[in-house]
MIZA-893262 format. One line per 5 residues: number of its first residue (from 1); their letters; for each residue z, y, x of N, C-alpha, C. Coordinates in nm, 3 decimals, always signed. Each point is the difference from the previous one (the first is absolute). Layout:
! MIZA-893262
NUM> A> Z:Y:X:Z:Y:X:Z:Y:X ~ ...;
***
This chain:
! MIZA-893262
1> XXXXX> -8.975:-5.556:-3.018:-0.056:-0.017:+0.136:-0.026:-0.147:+0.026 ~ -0.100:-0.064:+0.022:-0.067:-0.088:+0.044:+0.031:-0.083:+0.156 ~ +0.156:-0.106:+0.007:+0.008:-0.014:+0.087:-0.098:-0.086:+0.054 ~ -0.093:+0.008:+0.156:-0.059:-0.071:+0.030:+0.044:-0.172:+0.072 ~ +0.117:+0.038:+0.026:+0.075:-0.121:+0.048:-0.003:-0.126:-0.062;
6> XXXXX> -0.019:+0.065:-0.187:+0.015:-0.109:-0.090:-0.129:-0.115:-0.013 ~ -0.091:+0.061:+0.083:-0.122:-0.089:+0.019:-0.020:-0.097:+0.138 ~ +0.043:-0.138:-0.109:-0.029:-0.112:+0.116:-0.145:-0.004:+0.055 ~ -0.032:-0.036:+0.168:-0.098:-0.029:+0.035:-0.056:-0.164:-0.084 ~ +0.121:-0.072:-0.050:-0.083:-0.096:-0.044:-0.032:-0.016:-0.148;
11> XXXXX> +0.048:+0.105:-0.091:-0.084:+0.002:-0.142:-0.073:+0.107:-0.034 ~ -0.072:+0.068:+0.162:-0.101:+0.099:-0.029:-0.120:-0.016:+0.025 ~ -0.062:-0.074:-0.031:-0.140:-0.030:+0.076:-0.092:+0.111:-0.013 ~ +0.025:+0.117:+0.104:-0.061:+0.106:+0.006:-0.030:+0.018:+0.121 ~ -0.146:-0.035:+0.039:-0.112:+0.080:+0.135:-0.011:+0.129:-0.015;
16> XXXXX> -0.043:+0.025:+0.177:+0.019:+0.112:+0.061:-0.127:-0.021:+0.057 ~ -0.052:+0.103:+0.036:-0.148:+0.074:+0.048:+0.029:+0.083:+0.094 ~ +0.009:+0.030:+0.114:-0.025:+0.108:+0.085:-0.075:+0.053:+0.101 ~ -0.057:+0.134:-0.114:-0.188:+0.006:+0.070:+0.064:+0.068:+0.130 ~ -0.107:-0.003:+0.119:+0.035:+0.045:+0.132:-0.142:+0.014:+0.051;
21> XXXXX> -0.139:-0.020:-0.061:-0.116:+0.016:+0.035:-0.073:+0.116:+0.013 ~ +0.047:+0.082:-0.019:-0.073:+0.089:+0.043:+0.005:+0.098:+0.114 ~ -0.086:+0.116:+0.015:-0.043:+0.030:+0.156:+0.100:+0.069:+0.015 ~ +0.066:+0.079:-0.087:+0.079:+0.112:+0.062:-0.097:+0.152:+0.084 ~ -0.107:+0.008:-0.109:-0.066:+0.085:+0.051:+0.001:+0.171:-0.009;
26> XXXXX> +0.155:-0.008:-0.028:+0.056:+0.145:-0.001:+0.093:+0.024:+0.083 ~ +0.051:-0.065:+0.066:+0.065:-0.051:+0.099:-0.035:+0.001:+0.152 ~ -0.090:-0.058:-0.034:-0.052:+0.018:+0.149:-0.031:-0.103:+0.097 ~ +0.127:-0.170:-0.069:+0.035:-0.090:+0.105:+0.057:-0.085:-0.138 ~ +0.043:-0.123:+0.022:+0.087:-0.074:-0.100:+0.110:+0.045:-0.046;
31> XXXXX> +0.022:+0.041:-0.118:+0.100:+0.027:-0.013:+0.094:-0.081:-0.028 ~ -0.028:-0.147:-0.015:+0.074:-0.107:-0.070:+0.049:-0.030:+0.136 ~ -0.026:+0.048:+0.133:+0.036:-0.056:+0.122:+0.094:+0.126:+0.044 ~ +0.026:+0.110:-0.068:+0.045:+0.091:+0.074:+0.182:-0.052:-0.007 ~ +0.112:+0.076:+0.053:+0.095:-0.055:+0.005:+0.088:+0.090:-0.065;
36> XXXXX> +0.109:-0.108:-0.083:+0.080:+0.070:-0.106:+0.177:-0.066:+0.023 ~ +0.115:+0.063:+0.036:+0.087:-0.088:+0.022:-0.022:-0.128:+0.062 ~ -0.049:+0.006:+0.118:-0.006:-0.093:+0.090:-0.093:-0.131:-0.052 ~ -0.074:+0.012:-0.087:-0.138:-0.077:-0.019:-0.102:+0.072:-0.024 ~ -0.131:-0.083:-0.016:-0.118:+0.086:-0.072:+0.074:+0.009:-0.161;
41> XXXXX> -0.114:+0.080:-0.042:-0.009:+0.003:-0.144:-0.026:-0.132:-0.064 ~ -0.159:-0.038:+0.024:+0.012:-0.111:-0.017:+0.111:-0.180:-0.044 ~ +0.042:+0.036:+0.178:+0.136:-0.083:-0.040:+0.171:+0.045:-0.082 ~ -0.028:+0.107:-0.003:+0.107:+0.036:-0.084:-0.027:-0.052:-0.122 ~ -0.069:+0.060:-0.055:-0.072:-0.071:-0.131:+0.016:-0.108:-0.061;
46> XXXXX> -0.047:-0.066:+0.109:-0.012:-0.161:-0.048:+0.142:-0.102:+0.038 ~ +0.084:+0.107:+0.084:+0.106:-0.022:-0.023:+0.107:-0.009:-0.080 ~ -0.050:+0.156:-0.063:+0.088:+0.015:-0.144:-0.044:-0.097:-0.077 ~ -0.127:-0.047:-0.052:-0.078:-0.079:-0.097:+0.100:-0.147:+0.044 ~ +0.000:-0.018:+0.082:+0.066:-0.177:+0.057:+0.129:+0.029:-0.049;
51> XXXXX> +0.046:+0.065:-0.011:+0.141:+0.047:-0.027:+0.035:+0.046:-0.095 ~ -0.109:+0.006:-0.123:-0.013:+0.010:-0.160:-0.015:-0.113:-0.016 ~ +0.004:-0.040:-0.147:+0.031:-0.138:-0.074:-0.152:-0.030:-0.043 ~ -0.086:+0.088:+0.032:-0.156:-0.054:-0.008:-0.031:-0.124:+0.104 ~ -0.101:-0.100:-0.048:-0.023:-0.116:+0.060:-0.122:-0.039:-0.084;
56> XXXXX> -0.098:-0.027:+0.073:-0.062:-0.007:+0.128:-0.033:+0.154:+0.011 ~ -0.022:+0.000:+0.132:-0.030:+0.169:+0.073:-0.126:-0.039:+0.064 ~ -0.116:+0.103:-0.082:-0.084:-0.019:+0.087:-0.065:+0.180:+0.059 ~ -0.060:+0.000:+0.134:+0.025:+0.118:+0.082:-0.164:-0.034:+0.015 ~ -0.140:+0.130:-0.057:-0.111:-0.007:+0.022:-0.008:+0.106:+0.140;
61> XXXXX> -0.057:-0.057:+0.077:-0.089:+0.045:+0.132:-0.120:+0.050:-0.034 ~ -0.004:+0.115:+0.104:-0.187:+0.044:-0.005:-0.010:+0.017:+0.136 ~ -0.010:+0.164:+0.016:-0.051:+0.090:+0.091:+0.124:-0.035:+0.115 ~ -0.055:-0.031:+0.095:+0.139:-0.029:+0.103:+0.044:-0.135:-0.032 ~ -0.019:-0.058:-0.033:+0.054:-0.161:-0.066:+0.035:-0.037:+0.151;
66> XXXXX> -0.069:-0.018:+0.088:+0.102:-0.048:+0.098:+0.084:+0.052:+0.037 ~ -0.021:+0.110:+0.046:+0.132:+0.063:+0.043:+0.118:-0.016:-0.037 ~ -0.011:-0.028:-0.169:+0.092:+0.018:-0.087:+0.108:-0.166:-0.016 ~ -0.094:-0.054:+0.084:+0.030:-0.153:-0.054:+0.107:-0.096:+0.025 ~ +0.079:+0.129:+0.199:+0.038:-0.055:+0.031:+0.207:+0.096:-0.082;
71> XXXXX> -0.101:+0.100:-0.084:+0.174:+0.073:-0.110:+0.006:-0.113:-0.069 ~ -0.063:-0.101:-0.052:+0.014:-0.119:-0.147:+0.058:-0.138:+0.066 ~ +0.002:-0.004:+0.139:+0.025:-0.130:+0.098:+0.141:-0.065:-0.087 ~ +0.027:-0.058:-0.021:+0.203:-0.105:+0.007:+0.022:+0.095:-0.133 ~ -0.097:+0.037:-0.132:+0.060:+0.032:-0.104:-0.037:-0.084:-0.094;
76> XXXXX> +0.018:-0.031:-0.101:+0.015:-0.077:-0.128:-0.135:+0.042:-0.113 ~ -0.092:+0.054:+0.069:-0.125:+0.057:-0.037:-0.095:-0.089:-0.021 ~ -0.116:+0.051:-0.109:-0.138:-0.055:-0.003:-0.065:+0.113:+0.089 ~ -0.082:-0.029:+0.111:-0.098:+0.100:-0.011:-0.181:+0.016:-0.001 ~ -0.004:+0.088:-0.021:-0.166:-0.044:-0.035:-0.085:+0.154:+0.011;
81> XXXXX> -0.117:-0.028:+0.010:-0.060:+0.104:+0.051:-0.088:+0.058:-0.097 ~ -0.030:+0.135:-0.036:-0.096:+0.041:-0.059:-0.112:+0.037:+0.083 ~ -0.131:-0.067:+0.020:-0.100:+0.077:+0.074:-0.053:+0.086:-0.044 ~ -0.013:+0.022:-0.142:-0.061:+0.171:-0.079:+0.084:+0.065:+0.014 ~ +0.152:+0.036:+0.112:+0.065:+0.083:-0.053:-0.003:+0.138:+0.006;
86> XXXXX> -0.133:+0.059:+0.060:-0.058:+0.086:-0.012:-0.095:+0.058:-0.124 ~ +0.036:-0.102:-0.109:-0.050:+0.009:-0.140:+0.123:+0.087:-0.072 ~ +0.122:-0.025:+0.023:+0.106:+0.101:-0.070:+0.133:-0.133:-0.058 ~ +0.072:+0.076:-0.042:+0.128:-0.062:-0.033:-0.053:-0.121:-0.080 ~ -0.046:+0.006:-0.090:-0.003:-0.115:-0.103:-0.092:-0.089:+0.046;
91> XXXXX> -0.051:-0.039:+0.089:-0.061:-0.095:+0.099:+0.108:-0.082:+0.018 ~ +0.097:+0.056:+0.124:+0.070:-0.047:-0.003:+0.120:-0.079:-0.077 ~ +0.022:+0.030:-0.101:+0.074:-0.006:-0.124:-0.040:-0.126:-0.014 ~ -0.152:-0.082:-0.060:-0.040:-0.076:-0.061:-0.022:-0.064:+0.160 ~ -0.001:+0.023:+0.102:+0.048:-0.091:+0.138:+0.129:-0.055:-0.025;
96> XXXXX> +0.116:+0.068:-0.049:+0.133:-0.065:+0.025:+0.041:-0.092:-0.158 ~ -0.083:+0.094:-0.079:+0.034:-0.131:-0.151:-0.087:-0.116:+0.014 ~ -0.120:+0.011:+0.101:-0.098:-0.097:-0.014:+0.103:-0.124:+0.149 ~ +0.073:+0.088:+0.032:+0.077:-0.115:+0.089:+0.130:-0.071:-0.078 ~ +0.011:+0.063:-0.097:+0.132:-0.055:-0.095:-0.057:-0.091:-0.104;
101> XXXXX> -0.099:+0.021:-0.015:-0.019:-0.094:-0.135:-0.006:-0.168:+0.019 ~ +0.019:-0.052:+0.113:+0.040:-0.117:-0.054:+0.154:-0.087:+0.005 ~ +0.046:+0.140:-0.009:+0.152:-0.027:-0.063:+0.037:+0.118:-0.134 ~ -0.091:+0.041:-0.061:-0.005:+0.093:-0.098:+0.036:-0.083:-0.126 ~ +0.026:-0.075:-0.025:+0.065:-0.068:-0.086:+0.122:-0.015:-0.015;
106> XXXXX> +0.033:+0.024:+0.066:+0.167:-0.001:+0.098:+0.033:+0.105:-0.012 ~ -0.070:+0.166:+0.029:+0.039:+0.067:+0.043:-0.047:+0.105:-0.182 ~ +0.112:+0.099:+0.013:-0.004:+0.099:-0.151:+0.041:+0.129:+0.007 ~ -0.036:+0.046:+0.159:-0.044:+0.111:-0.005:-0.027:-0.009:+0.162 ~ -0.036:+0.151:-0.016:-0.027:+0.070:+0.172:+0.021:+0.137:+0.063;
111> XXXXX> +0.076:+0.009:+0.115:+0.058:+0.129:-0.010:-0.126:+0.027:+0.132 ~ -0.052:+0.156:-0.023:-0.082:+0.038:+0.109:+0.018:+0.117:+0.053 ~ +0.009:-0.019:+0.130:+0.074:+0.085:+0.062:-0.065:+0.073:+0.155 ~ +0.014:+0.095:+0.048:-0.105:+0.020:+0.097:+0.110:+0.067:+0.182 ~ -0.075:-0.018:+0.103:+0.087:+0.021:+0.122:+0.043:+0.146:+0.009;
116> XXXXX> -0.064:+0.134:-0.078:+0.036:+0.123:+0.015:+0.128:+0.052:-0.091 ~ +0.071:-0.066:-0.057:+0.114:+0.079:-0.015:+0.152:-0.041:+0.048 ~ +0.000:+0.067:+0.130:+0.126:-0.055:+0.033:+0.136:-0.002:-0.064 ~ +0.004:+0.019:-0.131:+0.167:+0.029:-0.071:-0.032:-0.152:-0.115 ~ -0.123:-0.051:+0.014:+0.005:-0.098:-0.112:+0.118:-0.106:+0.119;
121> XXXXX> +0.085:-0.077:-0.078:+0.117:-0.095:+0.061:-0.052:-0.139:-0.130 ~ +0.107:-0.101:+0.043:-0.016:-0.113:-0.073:+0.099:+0.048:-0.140 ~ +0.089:+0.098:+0.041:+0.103:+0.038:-0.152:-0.138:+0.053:-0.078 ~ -0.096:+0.061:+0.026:-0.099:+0.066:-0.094:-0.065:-0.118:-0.066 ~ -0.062:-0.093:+0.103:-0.093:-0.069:-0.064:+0.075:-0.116:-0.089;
126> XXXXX> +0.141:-0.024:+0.029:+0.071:-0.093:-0.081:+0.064:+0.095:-0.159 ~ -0.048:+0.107:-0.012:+0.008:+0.078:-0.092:-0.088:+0.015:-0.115 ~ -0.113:-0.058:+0.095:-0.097:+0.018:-0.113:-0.031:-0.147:-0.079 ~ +0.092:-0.114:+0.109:-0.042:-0.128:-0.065:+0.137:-0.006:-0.106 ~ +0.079:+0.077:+0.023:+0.102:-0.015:-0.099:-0.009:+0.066:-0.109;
131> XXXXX> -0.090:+0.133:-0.026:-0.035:+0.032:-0.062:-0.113:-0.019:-0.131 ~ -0.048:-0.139:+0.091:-0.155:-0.031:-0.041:+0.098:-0.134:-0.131 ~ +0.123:-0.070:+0.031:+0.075:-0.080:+0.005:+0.070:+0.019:-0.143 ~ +0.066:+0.141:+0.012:+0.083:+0.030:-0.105:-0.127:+0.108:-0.081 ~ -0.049:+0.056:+0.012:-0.121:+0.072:-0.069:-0.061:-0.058:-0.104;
136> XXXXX> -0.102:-0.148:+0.059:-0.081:-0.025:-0.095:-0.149:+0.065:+0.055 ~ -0.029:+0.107:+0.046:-0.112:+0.067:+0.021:-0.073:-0.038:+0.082 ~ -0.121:-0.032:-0.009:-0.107:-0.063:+0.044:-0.020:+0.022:+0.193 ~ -0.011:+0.188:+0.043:+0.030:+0.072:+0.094:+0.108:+0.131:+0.017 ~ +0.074:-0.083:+0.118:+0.109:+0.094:+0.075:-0.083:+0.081:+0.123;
141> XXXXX> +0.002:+0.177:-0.032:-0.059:+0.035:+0.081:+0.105:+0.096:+0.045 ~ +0.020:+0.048:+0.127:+0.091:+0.085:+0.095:-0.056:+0.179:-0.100 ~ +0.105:+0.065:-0.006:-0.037:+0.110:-0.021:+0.028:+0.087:+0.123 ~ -0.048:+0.105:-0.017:+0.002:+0.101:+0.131:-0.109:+0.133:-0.037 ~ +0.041:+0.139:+0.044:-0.039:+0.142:+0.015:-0.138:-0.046:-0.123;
146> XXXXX> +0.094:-0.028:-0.133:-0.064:+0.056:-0.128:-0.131:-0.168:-0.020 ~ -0.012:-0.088:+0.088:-0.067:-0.100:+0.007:+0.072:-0.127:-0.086 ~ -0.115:-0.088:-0.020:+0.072:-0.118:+0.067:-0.123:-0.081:+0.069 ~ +0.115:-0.096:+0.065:-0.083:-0.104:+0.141:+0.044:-0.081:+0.058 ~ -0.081:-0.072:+0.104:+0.077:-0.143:+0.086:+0.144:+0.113:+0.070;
151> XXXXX> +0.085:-0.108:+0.048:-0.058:-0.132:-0.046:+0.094:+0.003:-0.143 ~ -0.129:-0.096:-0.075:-0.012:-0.036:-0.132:-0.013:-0.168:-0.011 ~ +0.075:-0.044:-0.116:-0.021:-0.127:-0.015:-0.061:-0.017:-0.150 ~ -0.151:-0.118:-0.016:-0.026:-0.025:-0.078:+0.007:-0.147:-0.051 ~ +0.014:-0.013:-0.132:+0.008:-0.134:-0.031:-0.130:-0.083:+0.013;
156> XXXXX> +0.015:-0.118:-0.067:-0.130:-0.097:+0.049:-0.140:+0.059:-0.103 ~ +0.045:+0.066:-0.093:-0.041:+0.028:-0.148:-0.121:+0.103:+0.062 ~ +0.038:+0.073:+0.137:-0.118:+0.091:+0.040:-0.027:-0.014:+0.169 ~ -0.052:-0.163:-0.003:-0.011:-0.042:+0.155:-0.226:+0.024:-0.039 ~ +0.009:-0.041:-0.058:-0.149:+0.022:-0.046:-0.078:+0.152:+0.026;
161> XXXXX> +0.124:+0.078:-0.044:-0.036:+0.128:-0.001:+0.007:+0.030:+0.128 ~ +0.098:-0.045:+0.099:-0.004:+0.008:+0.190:-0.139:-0.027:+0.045 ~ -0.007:-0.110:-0.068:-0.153:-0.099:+0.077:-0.124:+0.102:-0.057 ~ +0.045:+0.066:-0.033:-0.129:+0.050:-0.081:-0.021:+0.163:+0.087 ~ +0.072:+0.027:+0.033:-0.012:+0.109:+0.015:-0.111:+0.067:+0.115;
166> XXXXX> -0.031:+0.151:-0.029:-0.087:+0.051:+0.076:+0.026:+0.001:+0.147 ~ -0.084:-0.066:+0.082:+0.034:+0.036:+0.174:+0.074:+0.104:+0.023 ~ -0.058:+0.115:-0.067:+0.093:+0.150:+0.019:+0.126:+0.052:-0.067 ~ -0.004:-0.074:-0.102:+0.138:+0.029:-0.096:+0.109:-0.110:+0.072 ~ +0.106:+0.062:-0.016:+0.133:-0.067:+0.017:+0.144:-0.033:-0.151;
171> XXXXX> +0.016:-0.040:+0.051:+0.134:-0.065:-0.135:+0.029:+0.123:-0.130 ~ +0.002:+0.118:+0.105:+0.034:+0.160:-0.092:-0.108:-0.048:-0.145 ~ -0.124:-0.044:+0.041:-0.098:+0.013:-0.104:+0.042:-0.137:-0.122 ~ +0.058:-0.062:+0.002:+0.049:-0.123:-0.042:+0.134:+0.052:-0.091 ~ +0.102:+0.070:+0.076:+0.073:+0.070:-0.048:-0.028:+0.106:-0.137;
176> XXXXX> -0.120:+0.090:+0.066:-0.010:+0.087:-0.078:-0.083:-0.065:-0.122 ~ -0.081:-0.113:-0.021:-0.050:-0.042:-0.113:+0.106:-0.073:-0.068 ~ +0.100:-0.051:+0.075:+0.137:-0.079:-0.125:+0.057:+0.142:-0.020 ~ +0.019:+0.066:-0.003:+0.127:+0.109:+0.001:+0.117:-0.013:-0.083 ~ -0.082:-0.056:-0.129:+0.159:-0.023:-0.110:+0.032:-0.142:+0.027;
181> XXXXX> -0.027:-0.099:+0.123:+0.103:-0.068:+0.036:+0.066:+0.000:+0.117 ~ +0.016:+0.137:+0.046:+0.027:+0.002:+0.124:+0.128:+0.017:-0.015 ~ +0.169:-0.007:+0.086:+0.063:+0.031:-0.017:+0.043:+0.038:+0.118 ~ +0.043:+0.137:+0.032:-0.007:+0.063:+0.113:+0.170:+0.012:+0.090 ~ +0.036:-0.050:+0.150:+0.104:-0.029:+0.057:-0.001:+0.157:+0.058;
186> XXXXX> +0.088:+0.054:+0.039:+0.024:+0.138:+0.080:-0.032:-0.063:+0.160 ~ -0.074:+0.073:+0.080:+0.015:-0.007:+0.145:-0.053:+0.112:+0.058 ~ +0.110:+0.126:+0.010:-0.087:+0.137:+0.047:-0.063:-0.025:+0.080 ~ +0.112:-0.093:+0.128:-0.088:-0.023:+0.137:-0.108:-0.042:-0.007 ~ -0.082:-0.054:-0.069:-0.142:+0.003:-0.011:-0.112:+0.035:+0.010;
191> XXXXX> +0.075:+0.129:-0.037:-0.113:+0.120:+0.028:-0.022:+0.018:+0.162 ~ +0.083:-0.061:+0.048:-0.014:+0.046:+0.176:-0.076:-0.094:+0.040 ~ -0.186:-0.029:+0.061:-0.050:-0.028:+0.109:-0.049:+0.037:+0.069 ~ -0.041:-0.079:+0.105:-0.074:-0.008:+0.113:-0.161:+0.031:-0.023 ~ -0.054:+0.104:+0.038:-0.155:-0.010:-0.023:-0.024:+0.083:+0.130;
196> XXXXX> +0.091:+0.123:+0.052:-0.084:+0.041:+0.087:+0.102:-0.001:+0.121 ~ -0.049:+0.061:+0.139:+0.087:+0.023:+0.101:+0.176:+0.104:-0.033 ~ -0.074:+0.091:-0.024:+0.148:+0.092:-0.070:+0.074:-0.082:-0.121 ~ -0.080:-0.089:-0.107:+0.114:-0.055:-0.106:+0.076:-0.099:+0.121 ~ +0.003:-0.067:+0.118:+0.015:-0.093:+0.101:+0.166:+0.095:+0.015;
201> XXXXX> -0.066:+0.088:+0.061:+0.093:+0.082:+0.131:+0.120:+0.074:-0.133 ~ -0.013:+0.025:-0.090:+0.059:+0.043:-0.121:+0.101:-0.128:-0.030 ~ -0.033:-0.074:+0.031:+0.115:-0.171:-0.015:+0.087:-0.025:+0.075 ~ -0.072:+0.020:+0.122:+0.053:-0.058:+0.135:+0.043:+0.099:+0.075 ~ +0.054:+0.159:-0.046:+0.034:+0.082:+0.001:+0.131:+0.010:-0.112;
206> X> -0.037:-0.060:-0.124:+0.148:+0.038:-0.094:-0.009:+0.076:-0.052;
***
């Protein structure tokens, strides 16, 4: 078992990404604004992330960017906006590596992570940098209901492959072309998000 404790914030130089741009158009309303244990989603999130041993954190904006701006206020965040983020996940993606790269020299990997699953914590995401640590393997991706997925951390070895990616494809597709270097962390809770009104009331219900 992979204690995460054993990973100092200061000999991990591992960034964090957390997309939050999009409409939430199954939903109905923001879902990154809806409320979870006494914050949004949103700020939960990026709470756990501040509170993982990832550094620098950067948090992409789209749809709602203001609204959203004032969940990122007095945190330890980059933030930055995607204006295509109505182009799809990997827009955004190459928004938040295109905000890291001029400390990408510095930095040797990236964990990416998104506002809809409320069971991801900082013990998860410090799991996968410890994993990434004692492994060797290029990408640590979360497993879950027969998958794997964010949040996932990749090394610097496939930041090219981020920047590159299709407006519409997301990290899964990055994943699924390394596959034999993926090395996969358990997180059932994963499988649980947010996309529509009932997955909401199904949470916040218990």
């Amino acid at each position: 078992m992979i204690n995460p404790l054993q990973v100092e914030k200061t000999t991990s130089p591992i960034a964090a990404i957390v997309l939050a741009a999009g409409a939430s158009t199954r939903m109905g309303q923001p879902k990154q604004l809806l409320q979870f244990e006494g914050h949004t989603f949103l700020r939960h999130t990026l709470e756990v992330v501040v509170a993982s041993v990832c550094q620098p954190i950067v948090v992409v904006l789209g749809a709602y960017a203001e609204k959203m701006r004032q969940e990122v206020n007095q945190l330890p965040v980059m933030v930055v906006e995607n204006p295509q983020w109505h182009e799809g996940m990997g827009a955004s993606i190459q928004v938040g590596m295109t905000a890291l790269n001029p400390a990408s020299e510095e930095i040797e990997g990236v964990v990416l992570t998104l506002c809809d699953q409320p069971f991801v914590s900082s013990n998860v995401i410090n799991q996968l940098v410890a994993a990434y640590h004692s492994t060797g393997q290029g990408i640590i991706a979360s497993e879950y209901a027969g998958t794997l997925g964010v949040p996932a951390l990749f090394s610097r070895k496939f930041f090219s492959d981020l920047m590159n990616l299709q407006p519409t494809s997301g990290a899964k597709q990055v994943i699924k072309k390394y596959s034999h270097e993926v090395f996969p962390v358990p997180f059932a809770a994963g499988a649980i998000d947010i996309d529509t009104p009932q997955d909401y009331q199904n949470i916040v219900e218990g």
